[in-house]
C-alpha positions in Angstrom: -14.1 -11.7 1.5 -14.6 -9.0 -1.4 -16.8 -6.9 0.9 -14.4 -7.7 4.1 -11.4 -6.2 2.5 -13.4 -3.0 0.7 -15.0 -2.4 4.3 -11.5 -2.8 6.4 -10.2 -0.3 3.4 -12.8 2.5 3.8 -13.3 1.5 7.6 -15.9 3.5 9.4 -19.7 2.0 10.5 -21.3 3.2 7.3 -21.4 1.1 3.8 -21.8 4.5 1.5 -18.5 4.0 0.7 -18.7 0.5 -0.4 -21.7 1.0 -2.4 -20.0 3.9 -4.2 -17.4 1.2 -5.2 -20.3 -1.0 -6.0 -21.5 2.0 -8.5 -18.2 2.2 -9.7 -18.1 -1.6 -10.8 -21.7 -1.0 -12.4 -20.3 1.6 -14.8 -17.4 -0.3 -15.5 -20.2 -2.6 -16.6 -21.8 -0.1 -18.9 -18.5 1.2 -20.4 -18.0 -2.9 -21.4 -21.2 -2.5 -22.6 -20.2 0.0 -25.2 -17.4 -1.5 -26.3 -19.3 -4.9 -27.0 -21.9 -3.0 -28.1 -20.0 -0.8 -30.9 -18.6 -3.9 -32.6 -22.1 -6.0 -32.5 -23.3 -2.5 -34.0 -20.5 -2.0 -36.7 -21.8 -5.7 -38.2 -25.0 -4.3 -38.3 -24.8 -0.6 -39.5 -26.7 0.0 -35.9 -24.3 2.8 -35.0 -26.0 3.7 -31.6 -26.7 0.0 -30.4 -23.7 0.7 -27.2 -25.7 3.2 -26.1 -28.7 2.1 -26.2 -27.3 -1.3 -24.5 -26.4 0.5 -21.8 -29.4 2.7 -21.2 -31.1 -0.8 -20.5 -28.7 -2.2 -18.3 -28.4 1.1 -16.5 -32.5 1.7 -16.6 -33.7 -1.6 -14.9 -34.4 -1.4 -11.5 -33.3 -4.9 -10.2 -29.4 -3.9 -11.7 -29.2 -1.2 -9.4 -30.9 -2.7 -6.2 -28.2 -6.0 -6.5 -25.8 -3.1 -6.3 -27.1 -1.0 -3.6 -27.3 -4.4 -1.3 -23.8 -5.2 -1.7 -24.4 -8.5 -3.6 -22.6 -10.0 -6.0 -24.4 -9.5 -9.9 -23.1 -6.4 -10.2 -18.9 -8.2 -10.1 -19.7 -11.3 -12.1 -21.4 -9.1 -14.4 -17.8 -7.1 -14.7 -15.8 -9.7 -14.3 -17.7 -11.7 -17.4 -18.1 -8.9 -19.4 -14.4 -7.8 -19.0 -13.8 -11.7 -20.0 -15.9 -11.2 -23.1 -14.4 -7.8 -24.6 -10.5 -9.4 -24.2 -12.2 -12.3 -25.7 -13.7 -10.6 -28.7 -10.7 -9.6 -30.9 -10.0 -12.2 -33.8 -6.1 -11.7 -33.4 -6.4 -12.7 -29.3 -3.2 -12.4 -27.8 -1.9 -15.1 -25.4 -1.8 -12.4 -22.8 -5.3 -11.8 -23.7 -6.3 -15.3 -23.4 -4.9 -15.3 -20.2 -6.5 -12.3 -18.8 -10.4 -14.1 -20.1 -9.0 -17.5 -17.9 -8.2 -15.5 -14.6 -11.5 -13.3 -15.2 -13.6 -16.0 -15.4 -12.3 -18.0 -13.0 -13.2 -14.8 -10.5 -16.5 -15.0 -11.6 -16.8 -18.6 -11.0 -15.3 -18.4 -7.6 -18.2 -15.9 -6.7 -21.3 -17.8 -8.5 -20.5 -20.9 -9.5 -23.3 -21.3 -11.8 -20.9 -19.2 -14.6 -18.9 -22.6 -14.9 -21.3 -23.3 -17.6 -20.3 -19.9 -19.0 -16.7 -20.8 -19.0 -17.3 -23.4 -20.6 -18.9 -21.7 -23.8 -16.5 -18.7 -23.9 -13.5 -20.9 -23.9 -14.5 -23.0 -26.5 -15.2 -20.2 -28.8 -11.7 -18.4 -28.2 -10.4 -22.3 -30.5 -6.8 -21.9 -31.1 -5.8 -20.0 -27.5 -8.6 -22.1 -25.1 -5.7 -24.0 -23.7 -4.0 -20.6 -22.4 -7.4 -19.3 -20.8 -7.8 -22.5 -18.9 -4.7 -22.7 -17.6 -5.5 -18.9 -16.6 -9.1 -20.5 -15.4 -6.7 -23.1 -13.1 -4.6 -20.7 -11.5 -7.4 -18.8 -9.9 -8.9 -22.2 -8.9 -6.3 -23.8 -8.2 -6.7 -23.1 -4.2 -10.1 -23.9 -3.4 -9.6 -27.2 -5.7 -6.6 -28.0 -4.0 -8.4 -27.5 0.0 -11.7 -29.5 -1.6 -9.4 -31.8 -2.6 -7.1 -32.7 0.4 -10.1 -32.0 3.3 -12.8 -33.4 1.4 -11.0 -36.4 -0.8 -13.7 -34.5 -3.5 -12.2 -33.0 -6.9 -14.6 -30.2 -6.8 -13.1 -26.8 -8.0 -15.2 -24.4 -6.4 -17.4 -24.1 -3.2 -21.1 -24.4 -3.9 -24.3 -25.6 -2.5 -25.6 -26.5 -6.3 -27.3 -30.0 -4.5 -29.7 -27.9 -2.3 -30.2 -25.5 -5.4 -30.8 -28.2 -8.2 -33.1 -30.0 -5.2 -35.0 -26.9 -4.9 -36.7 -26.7 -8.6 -36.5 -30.4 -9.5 -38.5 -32.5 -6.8 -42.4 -33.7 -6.8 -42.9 -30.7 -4.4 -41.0 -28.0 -6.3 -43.6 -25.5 -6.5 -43.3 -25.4 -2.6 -39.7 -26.0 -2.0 -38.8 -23.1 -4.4 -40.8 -20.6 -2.6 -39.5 -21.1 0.8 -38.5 -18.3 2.9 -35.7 -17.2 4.1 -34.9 -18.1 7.8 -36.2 -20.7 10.0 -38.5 -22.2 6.6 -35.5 -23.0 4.9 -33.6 -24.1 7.7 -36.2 -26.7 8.1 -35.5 -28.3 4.8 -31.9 -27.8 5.1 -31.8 -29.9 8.5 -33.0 -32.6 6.6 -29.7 -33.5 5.0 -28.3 -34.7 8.6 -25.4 -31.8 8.4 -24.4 -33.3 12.0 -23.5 -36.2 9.9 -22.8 -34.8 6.3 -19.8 -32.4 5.2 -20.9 -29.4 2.6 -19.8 -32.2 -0.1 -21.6 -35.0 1.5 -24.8 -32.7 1.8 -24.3 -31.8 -1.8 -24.4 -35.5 -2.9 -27.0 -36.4 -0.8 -29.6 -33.7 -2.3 -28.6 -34.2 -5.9 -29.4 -37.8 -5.5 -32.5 -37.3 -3.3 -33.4 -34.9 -6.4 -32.6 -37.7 -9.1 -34.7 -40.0 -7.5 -37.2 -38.5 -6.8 -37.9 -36.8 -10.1 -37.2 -40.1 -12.0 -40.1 -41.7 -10.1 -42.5 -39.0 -10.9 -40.9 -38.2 -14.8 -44.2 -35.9 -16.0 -44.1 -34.0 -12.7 -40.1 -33.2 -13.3 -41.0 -32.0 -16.9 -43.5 -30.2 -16.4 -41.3 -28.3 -13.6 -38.9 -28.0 -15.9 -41.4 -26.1 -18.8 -43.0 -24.2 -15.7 -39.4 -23.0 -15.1 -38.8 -22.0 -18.9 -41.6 -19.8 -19.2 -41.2 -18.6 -15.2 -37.5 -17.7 -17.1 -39.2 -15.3 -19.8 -41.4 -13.4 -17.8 -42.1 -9.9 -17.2 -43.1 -10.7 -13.3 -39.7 -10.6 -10.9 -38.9 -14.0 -9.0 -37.3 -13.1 -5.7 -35.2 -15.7 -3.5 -34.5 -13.7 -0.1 -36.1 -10.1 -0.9 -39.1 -9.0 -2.7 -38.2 -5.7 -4.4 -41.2 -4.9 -5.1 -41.9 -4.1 -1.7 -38.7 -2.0 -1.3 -40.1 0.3 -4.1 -43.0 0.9 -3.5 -42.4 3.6 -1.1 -39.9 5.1 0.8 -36.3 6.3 -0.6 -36.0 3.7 -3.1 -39.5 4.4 -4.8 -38.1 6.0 -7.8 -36.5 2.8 -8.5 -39.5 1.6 -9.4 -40.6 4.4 -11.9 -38.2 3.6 -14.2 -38.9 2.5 -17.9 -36.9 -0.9 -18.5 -38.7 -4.1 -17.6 -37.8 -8.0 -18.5 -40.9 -8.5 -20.1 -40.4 -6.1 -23.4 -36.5 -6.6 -23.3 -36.7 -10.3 -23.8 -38.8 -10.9 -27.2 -36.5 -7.7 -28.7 -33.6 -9.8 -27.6 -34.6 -13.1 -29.1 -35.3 -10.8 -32.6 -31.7 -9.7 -32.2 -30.4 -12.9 -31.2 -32.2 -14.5 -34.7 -30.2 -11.8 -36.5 -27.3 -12.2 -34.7 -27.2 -16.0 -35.7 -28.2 -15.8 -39.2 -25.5 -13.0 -39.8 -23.2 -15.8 -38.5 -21.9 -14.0 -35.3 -23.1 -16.4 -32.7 -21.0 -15.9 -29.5 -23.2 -13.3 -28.2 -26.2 -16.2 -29.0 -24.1 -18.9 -27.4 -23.0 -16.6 -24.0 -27.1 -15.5 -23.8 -27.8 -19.0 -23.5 -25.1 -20.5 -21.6 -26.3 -17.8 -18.5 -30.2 -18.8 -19.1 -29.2 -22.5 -18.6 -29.4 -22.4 -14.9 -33.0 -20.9 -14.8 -34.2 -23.8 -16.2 -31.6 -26.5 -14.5 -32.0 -25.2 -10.9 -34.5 -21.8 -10.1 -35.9 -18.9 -11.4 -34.6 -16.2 -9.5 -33.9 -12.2 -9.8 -29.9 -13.1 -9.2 -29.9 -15.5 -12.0 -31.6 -13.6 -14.5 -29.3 -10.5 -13.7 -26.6 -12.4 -15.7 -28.6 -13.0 -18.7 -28.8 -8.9 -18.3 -26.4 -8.0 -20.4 -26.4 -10.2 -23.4 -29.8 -9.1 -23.5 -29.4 -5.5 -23.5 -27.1 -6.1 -26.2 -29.6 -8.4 -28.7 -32.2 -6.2 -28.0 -31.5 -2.9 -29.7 -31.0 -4.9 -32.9 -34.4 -6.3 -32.4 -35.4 -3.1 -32.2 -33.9 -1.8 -34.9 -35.3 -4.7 -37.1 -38.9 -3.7 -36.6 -38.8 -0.1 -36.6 -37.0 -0.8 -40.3 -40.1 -3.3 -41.0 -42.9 -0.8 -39.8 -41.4 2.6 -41.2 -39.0 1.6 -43.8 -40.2 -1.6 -45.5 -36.8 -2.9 -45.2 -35.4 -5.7 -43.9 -32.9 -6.0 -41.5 -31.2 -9.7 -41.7 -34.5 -11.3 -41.3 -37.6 -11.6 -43.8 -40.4 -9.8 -42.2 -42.5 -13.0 -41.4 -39.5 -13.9 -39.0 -39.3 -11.2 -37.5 -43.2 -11.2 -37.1 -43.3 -14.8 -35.5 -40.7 -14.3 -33.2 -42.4 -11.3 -31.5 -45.9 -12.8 -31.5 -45.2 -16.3 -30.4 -42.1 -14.4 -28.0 -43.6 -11.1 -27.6 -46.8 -12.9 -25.9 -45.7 -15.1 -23.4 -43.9 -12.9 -21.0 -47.1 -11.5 -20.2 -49.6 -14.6 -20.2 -50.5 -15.5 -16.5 -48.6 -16.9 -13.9 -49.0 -18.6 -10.8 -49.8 -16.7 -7.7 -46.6 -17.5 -6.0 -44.9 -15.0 -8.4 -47.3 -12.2 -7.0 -46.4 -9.7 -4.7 -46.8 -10.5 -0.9 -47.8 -8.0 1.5 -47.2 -10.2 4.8 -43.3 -10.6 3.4 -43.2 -7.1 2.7 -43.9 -6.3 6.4 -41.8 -9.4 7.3 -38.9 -7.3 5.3 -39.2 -3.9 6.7 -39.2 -5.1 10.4 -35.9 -7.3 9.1 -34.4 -3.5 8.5 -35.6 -1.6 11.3 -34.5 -4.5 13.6 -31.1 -3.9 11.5 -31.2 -0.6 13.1 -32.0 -1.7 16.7 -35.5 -0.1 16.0 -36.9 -2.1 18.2 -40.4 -0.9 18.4 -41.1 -0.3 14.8 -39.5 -3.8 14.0 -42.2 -5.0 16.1 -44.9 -3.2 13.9 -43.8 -4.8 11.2 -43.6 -7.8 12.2 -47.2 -8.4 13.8 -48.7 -7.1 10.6 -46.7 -9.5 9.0 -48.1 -12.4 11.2 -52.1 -11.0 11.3 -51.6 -11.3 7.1 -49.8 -14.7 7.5 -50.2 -16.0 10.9 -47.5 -19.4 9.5 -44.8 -16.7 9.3 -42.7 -18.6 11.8 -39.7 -16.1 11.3 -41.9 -13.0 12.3 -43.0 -15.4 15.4 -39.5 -16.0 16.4 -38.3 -12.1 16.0 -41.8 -10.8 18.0 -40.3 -13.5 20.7 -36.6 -12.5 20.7 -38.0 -8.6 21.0 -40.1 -9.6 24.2 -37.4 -11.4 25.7 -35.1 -8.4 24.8 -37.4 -6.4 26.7 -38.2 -8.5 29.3 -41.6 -9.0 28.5 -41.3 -13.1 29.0 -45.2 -14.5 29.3 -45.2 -12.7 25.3 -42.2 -14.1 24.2 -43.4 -17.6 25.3 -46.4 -17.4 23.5 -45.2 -16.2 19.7 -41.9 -18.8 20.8 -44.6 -21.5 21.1 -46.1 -20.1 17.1 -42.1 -20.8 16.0 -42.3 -24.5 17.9 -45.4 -25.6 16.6 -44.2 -25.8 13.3 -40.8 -26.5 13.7 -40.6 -28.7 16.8 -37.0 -29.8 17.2 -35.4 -26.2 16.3 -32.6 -26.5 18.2 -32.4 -22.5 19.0 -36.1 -21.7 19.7 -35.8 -24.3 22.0 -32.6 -22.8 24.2 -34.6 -19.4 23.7 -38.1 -21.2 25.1 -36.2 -23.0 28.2 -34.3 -19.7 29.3 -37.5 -17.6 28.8 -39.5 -20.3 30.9 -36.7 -19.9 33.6 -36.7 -16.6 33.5 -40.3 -17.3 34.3 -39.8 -19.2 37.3 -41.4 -22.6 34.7 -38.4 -24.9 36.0 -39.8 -27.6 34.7 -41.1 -26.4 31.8 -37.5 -24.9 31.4 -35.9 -28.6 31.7 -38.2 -30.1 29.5 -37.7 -27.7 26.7 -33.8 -28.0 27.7 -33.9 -31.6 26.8 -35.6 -31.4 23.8 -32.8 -29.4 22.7 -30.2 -31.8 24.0 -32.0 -34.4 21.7 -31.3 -32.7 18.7 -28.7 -34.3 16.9 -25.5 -33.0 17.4 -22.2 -32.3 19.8 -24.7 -31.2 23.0 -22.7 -31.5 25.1 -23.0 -27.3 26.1 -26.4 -27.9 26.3 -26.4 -31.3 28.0 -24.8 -29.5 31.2 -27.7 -26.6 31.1 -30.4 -29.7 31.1 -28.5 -31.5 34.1 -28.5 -28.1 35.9 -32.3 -27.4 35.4 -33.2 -31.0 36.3 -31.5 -30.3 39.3 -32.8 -26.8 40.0 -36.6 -28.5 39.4 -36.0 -31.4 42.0 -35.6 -34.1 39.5 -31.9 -35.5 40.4 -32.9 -39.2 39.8 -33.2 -38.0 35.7 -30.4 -36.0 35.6 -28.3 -38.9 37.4 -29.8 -41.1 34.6 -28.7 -38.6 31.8 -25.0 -37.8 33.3 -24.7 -41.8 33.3 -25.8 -42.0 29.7 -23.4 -39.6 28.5 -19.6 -39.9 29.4 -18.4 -36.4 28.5 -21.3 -35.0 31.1 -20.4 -37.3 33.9 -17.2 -36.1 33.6 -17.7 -32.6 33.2 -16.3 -30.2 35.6 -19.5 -27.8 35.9 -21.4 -30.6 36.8 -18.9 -33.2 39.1 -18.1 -29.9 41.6 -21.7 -29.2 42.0 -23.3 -30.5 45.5 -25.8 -33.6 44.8 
């Protein structure tokens, strides 16, 4: 909706403008930053911890690609960190405890996942929590209200947390996590019924399918859970729907990956700083770190939820920093004894750079399978195509390359091709509902009418309101000479018998 408005604002067929306003909200992010960062600083005698906070934030590649795809880290990021600096003055104002309820409750709206966060920074503002929940209300308020009167379900915002918490915590977790994109992940989704099932139905159903299924294999969900914690720590990026790895490697955007900052060194100087942080008795920062973390480990590992561990991080770290360079070059001690300081970043230091599985590794099929997703974006139809039958000689299961080579072929009226990459998509996913319409119109087009029909009614069996597709199947039955079978399916279903595309038709 954020987007919708910004774009009918600025108006015009290009995003640069949006992205500028994306920009903007990532320096609002860094000036934050500073502020947060000059009193964590002052405690310290670290005068130039705000600006070195901020030359991470602002250095890490991932921060500024979320921001130049127009997705949402870069506002929860603001909006939390806004919530955070009215939250940090001892003497809060009830105005200012307002202001941290309606900010979070922004944040929330747009990644539910920052509930958890809520939680924490309201319970550490004590004496004024009250007033920043009833701020937390008034922004919820709405979509509780709708949830609550459509869906009979006291849920205060829209999420899809089941399908989330389903994906890391099942017997099959490794796989499920890793799915792409597209027709892959549509599989799994269909299995939820969401003919039958509302969003909060669907959500029920896979947090219980993930309960159960975990509780009968109890080692297999912990050790998902440990994979996940260390998968959390380390240096290698986790993508859900882009890789981008492959976005940097060449092209405009391969600067992006020159730059210094990486998760891997950040983290164990962070986990120093947060020691120091929580001995010196000034544990909010340690509490908000964690309280973003927690959904790593709860649901995935992904590049969208470690970008709001981003800045609490970028803030621990330069006193972690600090800490050893005062150990190595000044024999002194900086709030920890230097045996602390030594465990930390050789038991901490270590593991972000131990291996990991090979799913975390860079795929060159999906980075084909990405570029031909962005010149098909810009009706480049002929590169697109490149890309994607690189994509498929790499991975030949990349049943969303198949389906995009088929849909180009059809585009260009090239049908015996389209059939055969449709029939790739089919073979793995049988009762696609789509690629089956797209398979029975490219048959027809074909002059296949029976082979039309019969991938007509496979569609019609799909569960769901066919009733659309029900008069296409009576037509081609028709069309192929088989009137006994569509009599037989007009008389099965009342709505086609009495349809009017269908009754006025000669028999």
């Amino acid at each position: 909706m954020l987007l919708s408005w910004l774009f009918q604002l600025f108006g015009g067929p290009s995003l640069i403008a949006i992205r500028w306003v994306q920009a903007g909200v990532g320096m609002l992010c860094c000036v934050f930053l500073l502020i947060l960062g000059r009193d964590v600083g002052q405690k310290h005698g670290v005068s130039w911890l705000g600006a070195a906070a901020v030359l991470l934030y602002s250095l890490y590649p991932t921060t500024l690609l979320f921001e130049l795809d127009l997705l949402t880290p870069v506002w929860t990021n603001a909006l939390l960190l806004g919530a955070v600096v009215l939250a940090r003055s001892k003497g809060l104002s009830w105005w200012a405890a307002a202001g941290v309820g309606l900010l979070m409750g922004a944040a929330v709206e747009m990644h539910p996942t920052l509930l958890i966060v809520a939680g924490v920074l309201f319970v550490c503002l004590t004496r004024l929590s009250w007033v920043a929940i009833l701020g937390f209300f008034a922004v919820v308020l709405p979509t509780l209200s709708t949830n609550v009167a459509e869906f009979n379900s006291w849920t205060l915002v829209s999420h899809n947390s089941g399908i989330n918490f389903y994906l890391g915590n099942n017997p099959r977790w490794r796989t499920s996590t890793f799915l792409r994109p597209g027709l892959p992940f549509r599989q799994l989704v269909l299995e939820a019924e969401p003919h039958r099932r509302g969003a909060v139905e669907r959500n029920r159903y896979w947090h219980d399918r993930a309960f159960s299924e975990s509780a009968a294999l109890p080692m297999v969900w912990g050790a998902a859970v440990l994979t996940r914690v260390y998968w959390s720590i380390h240096n290698t990026e986790v993508p859900r729907n882009e890789d981008y790895r492959c976005r940097t490697e060449k092209g405009q955007l391969r600067w992006l990956g020159f730059l210094p900052v990486r998760y891997g060194w950040v983290f164990p100087l962070s986990m120093i700083g947060a020691v120091i942080q929580w001995r010196a008795g000034s544990r909010r920062l340690c509490f908000l770190w964690a309280a973003t973390h927690l959904p790593m480990i709860l649901f995935i590992v992904a590049d969208r939820y470690r970008l709001s561990t981003w800045p609490f991080l970028c803030l621990l770290a330069p006193l972690g920093g600090n800490a050893i360079y005062r150990l190595v070059f000044q024999r002194a001690q900086h709030g920890l004894s230097g045996g602390w300081v030594w465990l930390v970043a050789g038991v901490v230091g270590v593991l972000p750079w131990l291996p990991t599985d090979k799913r975390l590794h860079k795929d060159p099929s999906w980075c084909q399978h990405v570029d031909g997703n962005l010149a098909l974006m810009d009706s480049n139809h002929e590169v697109a195509m490149s890309h994607y039958r690189t994509s498929v000689a790499m991975d030949p299961d990349n049943i969303g390359a198949w389906n995009y080579i088929s849909r180009i072929h059809y585009g260009a009226g090239e049908y015996p091709q389209a059939a055969e990459a449709m029939a790739h998509v089919l073979a793995d996913f049988p009762d696609h509902f789509p690629s089956l319409k797209t398979m029975s119109q490219i048959q027809e087009k074909l002059g296949n009418l029976d082979q039309a029909a019969e991938y007509m009614g496979r569609a019609y069996a799909v569960p769901g309101e066919r009733t659309n597709t029900g008069v296409r199947y009576v037509k081609l039955l028709r069309a192929a000479g088989r009137d006994a079978l569509a009599e037989q399916i007009m008389a099965s279903n009342p709505r086609l018998a009495n349809h009017p595309g269908l009754v006025e038709e000669p028999q």
